[in-house]
N, C-alpha and C positions, 0 to 999 in steps of 0.2 A: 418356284423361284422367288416370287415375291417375297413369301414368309420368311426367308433365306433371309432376303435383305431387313425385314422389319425386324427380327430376331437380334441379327448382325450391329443394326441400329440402337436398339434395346437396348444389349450388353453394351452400348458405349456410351449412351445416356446415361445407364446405370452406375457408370465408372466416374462420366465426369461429375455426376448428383456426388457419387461419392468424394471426390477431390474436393467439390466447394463446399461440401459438410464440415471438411475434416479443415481448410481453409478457414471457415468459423470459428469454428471450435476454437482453432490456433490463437485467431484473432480476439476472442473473448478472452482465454486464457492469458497472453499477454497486456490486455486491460487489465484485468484480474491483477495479477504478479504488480502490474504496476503502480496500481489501486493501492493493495498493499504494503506495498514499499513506500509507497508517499505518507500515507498512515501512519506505517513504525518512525518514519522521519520527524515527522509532526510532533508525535509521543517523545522520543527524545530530546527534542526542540523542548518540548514544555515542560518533562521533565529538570532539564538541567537551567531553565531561568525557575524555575520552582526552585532546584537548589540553593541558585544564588541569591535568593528572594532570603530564605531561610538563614542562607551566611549572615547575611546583611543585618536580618534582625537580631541575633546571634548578636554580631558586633554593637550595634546601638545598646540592646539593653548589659551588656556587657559596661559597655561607658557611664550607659544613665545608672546602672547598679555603683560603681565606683565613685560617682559624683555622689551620691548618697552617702556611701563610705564615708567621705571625704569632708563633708558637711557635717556629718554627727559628728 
C-alpha cells in the first residue's frame, strides 16, 4: 500500500516538475521575443536618424556646392 501511495505521489511530482519547466521555458522564451523586438526597434530607430543625418548633408553640400558656383 504504501508503495501505491509513493508511486501515486511520484507521477504527480513528475507532472508538476513538468509544468514549471515548461512555465520557464515559456517565460525565457517571451524575454527572448521581447529582447528581440526592442533590438529591431532600436536598429530602425538608428537607422532612419542615419538617413536623415545623410539628407541633411546631402542638402548642405548641395548649397555650399552652388555658392561656389555662384562665386566663380
Amino acid at each position: 500500500m504504501c508503495c501505491g501511495i509513493l508511486k501515486t505521489a511520484g507521477g504527480f511530482g513528475a507532472i508538476v516538475a513538468l509544468i514549471l519547466v515548461v512555465i520557464a521555458l515559456l517565460k525565457q522564451l517571451i524575454l527572448l521575443v521581447g529582447f528581440l523586438l526592442t533590438a529591431i526597434k532600436i536598429a530602425i530607430i538608428v537607422v532612419f536618424v542615419a538617413l536623415l543625418v545623410m539628407i541633411v548633408l546631402a542638402i548642405l553640400r548641395d548649397r555650399s556646392r552652388k555658392r561656389r558656383e555662384t562665386e566663380i
